[in-house]
C-alpha positions as CSV (number, residue, x, y, z in Angstrom):
1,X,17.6,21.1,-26.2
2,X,17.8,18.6,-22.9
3,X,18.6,15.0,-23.4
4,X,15.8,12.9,-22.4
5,X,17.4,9.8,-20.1
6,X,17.5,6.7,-21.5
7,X,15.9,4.7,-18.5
8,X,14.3,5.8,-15.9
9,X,14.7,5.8,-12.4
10,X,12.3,3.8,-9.8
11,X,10.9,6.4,-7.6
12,X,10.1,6.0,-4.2
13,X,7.3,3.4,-3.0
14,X,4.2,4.2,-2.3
15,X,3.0,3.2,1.1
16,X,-0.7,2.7,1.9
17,X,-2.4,5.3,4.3
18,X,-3.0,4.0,7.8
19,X,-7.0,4.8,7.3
20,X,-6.5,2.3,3.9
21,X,-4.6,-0.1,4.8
22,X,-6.3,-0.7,8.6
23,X,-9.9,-0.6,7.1
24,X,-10.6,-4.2,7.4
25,X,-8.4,-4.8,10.9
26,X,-10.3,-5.5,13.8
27,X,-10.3,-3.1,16.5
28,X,-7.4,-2.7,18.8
29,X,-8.5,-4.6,22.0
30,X,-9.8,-7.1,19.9
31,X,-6.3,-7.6,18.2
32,X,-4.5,-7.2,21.6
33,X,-6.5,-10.2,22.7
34,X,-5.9,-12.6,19.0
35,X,-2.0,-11.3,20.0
36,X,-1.8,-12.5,23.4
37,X,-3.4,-15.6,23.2
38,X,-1.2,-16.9,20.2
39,X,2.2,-15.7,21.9
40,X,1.0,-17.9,24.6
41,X,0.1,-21.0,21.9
42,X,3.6,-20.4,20.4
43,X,5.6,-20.6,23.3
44,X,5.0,-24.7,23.8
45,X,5.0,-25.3,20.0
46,X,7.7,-24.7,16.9
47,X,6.2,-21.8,15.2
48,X,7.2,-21.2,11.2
49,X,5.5,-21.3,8.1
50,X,1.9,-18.9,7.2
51,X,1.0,-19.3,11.1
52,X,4.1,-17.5,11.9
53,X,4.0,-15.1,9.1
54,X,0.3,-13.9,10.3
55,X,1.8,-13.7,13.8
56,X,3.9,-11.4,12.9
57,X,2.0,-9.2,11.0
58,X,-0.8,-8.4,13.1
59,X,1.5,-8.0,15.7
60,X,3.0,-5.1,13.6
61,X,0.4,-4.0,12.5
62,X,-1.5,-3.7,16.1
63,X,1.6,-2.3,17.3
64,X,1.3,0.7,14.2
65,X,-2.0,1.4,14.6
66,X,-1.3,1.7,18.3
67,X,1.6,4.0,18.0
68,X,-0.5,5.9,14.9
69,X,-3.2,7.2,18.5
70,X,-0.4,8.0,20.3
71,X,1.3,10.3,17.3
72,X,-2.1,11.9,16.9
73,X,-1.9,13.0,20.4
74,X,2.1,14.2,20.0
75,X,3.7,11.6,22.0
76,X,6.4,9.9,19.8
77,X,7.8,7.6,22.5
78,X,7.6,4.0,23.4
79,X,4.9,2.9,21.4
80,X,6.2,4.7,18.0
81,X,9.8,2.9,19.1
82,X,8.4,-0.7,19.2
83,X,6.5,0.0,15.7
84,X,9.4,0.4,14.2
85,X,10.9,-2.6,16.0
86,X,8.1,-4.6,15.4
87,X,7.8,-3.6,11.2
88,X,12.2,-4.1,11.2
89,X,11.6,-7.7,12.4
90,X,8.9,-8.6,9.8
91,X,10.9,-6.8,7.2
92,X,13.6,-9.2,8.2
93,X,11.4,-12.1,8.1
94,X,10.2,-11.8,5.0
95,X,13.5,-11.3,3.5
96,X,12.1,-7.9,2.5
97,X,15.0,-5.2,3.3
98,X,14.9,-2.6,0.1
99,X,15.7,1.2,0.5
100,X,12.4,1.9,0.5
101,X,11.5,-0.1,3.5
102,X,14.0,0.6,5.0
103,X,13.2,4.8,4.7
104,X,9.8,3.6,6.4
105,X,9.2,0.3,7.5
106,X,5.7,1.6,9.3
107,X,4.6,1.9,5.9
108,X,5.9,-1.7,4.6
109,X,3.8,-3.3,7.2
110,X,0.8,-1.1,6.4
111,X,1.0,-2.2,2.5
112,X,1.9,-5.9,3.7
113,X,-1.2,-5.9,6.0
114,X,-3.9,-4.5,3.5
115,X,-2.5,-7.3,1.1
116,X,-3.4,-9.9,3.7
117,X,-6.8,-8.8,5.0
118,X,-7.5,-8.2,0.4
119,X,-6.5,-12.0,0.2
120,X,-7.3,-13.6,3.5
């Protein structure tokens, strides 16, 4: 007869898929645009706080679902490499950094973003 652990393990997280967790977000040029313009506004003002926080997750999040096209088509280069720059620094931000996100940070910002659009 097998002993039974005592406790269990955590297993891994579960990450959102992309077609769940963008199914509120606003369409890519449109979120290219809200991006731009509020780098601009930050740049002459101290940023911090919920204003930053939503900054930088639609920025990682545009970022994502921009790299997720280029994936589709086979190209993993420069926009799958600022993703995961992009997801490292929110991660980072939100004082987040766990095994799981760091294994996929992609998918961090994908659960982090439905969150948001489900609340804001």
């Amino acid at each position: 007869m097998t002993e039974q652990p005592t406790t269990l393990s955590p297993g891994p997280e579960v990450w959102p898929a992309p077609e769940a967790a963008y199914v509120l977000a606003p369409n890519i040029l449109r979120e290219i645009g809200w991006t731009a313009r509020t780098a601009r506004q930050v740049i002459h003002r101290p940023f911090d706080g919920g204003e930053a926080r939503e900054y930088f997750l639609r920025k990682a999040a545009l970022l994502d679902r921009i790299a997720l096209q280029s994936e589709e088509d086979g190209i993993h280069g420069d926009a799958t490499e600022l993703a995961e720059a992009a997801a490292l620094y929110l991660i980072d931000t939100h004082h987040a950094r766990t095994a799981a996100s760091d294994a996929d940070p992609r998918g961090y910002v994908r659960r982090e973003y439905a969150r948001w659009t489900t609340h804001h």
